[in-house]
C-alpha positions in Angstrom: 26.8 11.3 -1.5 28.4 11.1 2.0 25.5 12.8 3.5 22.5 10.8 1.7 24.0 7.7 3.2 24.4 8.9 6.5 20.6 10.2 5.9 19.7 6.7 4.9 21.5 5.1 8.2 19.5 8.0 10.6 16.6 6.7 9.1 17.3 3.0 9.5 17.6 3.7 13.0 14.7 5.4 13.7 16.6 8.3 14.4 14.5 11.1 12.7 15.8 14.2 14.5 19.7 12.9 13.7 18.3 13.1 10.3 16.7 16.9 10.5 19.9 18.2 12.2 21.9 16.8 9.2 19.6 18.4 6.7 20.3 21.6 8.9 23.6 20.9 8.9 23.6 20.6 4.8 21.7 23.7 4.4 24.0 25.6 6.8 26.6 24.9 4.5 24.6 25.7 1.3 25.0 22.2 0.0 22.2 21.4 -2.4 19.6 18.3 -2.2 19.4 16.0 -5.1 16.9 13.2 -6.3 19.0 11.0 -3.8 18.8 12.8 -0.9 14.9 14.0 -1.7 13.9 10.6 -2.1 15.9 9.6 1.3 14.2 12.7 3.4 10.4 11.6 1.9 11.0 7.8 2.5 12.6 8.4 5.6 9.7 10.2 7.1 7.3 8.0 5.6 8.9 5.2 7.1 9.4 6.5 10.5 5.8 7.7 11.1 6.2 11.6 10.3 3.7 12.1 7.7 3.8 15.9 8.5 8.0 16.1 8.0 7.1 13.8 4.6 4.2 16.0 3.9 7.1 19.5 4.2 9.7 18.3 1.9 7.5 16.8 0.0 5.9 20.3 -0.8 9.3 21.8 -0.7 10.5 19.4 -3.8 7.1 20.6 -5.4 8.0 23.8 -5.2 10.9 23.4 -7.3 10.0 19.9 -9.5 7.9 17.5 -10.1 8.4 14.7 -7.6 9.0 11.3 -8.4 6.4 8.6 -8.7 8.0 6.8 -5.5 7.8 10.2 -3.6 3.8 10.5 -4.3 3.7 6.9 -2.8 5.4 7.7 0.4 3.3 10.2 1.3 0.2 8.6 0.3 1.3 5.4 2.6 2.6 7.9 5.1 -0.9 9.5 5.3 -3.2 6.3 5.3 -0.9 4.7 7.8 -1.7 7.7 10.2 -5.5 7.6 9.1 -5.6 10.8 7.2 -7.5 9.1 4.5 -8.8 12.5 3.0 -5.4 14.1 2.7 -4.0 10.8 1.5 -6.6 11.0 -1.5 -5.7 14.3 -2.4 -2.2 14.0 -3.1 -2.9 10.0 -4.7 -5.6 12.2 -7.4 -2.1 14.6 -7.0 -0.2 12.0 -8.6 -2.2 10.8 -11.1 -2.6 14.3 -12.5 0.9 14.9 -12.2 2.1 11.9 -13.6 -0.3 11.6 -16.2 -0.8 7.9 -14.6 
């Protein structure tokens, strides 16, 4: 739980990259992501203006889970903030499938 606060704090601050070399960091030593610290990295990203890191984990989670309603929406704002309306479409209609919304 350590670690998703700190993540939260790097975020806070705008500092993105403090935030990638603690994910590094957790990975390194094989310490697993859980809904907290998914929905800290997709948020985070959001947030800061990095739909493409967002977009990554995003897909990563996906890989493994179904992502959580609040992740589909941080991307989706994430992507019509940076005016990628078309991609931003794709993963709202994304959602709604998924979801069954």
């Amino acid at each position: 739980q350590a670690y998703n606060a700190v993540l939260k704090s790097c975020f806070s601050a705008k500092q993105w990259k403090a935030a990638v070399e603690l994910v590094n960091k957790m990975e390194s030593k094989r310490l697993p992501w859980n809904e907290f610290t998914e929905e800290a990295l997709v948020s985070g990203f959001s947030l800061n203006s990095r739909w493409e890191k967002a977009v990554e984990v995003f897909e990563k989670i996906r890989a493994s889970r179904k992502p959580t309603e609040m992740m589909f929406t941080n991307v989706v704002a994430a992507l019509e903030k940076a005016g990628n309306d078309r991609l931003a479409m794709k993963y709202y209609k994304m959602s709604v499938q998924e979801l069954n919304l």
